[in-house]
C-alpha positions as CSV (number, residue, x, y, z in Angstrom):
1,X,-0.7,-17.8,1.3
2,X,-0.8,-13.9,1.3
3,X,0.3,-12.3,-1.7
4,X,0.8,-8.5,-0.1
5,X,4.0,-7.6,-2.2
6,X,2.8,-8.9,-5.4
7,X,-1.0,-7.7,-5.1
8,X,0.5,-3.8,-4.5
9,X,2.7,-4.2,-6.9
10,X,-0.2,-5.0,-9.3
11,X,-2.3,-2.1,-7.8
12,X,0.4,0.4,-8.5
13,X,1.3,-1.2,-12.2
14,X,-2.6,-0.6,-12.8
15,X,-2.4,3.3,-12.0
16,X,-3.4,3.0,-8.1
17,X,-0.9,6.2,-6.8
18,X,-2.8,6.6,-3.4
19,X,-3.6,3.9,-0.6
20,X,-5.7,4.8,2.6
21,X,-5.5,2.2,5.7
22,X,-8.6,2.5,7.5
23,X,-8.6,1.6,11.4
24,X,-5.8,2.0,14.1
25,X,-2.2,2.0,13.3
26,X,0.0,1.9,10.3
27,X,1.7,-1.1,9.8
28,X,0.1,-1.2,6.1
29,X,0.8,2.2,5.5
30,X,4.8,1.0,6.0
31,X,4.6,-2.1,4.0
32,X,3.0,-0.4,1.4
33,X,5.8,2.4,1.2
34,X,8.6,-0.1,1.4
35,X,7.1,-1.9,-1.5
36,X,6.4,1.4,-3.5
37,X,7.8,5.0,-1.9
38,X,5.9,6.9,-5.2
39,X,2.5,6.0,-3.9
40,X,0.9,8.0,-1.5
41,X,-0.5,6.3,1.7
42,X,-2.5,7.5,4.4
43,X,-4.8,6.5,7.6
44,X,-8.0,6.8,8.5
């Protein structure tokens, strides 16, 4: 099973403040800012 929630919520509790979702779209971007609204995301 995926583990999204709990595998950001590691990556943020580790020091990760900035997340970059390469390709079309931004459905990751949102996920990752309802999980976490600190951390900054953005596409590519």
């Amino acid at each position: 099973s995926v583990r999204w929630t709990q595998t950001v919520q590691n990556m943020v509790a580790d020091g990760a403040t900035e997340f970059v979702e390469c390709g079309p779209g931004r459905v990751l971007q949102g996920l990752i800012r309802k999980i976490d609204s600190s951390v900054e995301t953005k596409g590519v």
